[in-house]
N, C-alpha and C positions, 0 to 999 in steps of 0.2 A: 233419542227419537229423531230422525229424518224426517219432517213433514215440507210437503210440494203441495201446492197449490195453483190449480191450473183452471182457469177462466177460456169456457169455449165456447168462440163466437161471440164475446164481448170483451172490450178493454177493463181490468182489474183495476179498482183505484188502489188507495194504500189504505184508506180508513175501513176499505172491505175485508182486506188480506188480514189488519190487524183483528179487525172483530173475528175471522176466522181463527188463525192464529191464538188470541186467549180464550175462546171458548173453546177449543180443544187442547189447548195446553190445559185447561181445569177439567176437564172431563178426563184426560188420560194420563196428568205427571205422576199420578202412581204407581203406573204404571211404563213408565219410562224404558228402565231398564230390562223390558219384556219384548220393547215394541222394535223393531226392524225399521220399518218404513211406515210413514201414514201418507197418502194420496186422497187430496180434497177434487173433486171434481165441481165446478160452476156453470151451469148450463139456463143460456134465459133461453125457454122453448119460442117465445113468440114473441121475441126481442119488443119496441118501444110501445107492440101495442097493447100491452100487459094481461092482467089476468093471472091463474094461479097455473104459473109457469117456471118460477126460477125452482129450480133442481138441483138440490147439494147431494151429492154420491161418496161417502166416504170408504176407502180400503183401507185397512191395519191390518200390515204383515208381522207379524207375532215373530219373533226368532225361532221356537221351539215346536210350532203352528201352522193352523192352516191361515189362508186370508180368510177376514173378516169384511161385512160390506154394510152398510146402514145407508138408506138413500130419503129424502124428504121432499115433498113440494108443498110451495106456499105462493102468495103475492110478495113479502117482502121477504129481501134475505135473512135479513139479522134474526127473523120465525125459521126459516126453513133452516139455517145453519144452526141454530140451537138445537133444535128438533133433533135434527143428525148428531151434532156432537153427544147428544145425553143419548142415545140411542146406540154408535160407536162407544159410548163407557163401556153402558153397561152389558155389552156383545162383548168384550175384555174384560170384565169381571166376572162374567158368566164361565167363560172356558179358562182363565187362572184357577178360577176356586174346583173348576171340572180337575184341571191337572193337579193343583195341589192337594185335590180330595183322596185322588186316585193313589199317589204315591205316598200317603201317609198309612204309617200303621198301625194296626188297632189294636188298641191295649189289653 
């Protein structure tokens, strides 16, 4: 799994990139060997003068699939990225279990 994390219109620390980083490493290493690409999007809408503005936007390109998108808004990231990561699972568990429903045969 490919995962980019890309902060727009604010600098990325590293303690942000990591809380990213394993909360979607848990939401989707089961899915690992499915995923193509994952694309985090970080967006603070009304930069320092806050409010419920930071915007996590996740894409997973599935190898086999279409793109998948899960988007969140909160006041703090580490709410809004969880939000997204448990919401990007389960948009990947949903369409595995669709495919592997599909191509199994009935006894």
């Amino acid at each position: 799994m490919n995962l980019e994390v890309l902060a727009i219109g604010f600098p990325i620390n590293d303690r942000l990139r990591a809380v990213v980083e394993r909360r979607l490493t848990y939401a989707l290493s089961r899915f690992a060997s499915r995923l193509r690409r994952v694309v985090v999007r970080l967006d603070d809408q009304n930069g320092p003068r806050g409010g419920v503005d930071k915007r996590c936007r996740i894409e997973a390109v599935l190898r086999d699939g279409p793109h998948l998108f899960a988007e969140d808004r909160d006041a703090k990231w580490l709410v809004s990225v969880t939000r997204c990561a448990e919401r990007i699972g389960r948009a990947v568990r949903r369409r595995v279990e669709q495919v592997r429903d599909h191509w199994q045969l009935p006894a």
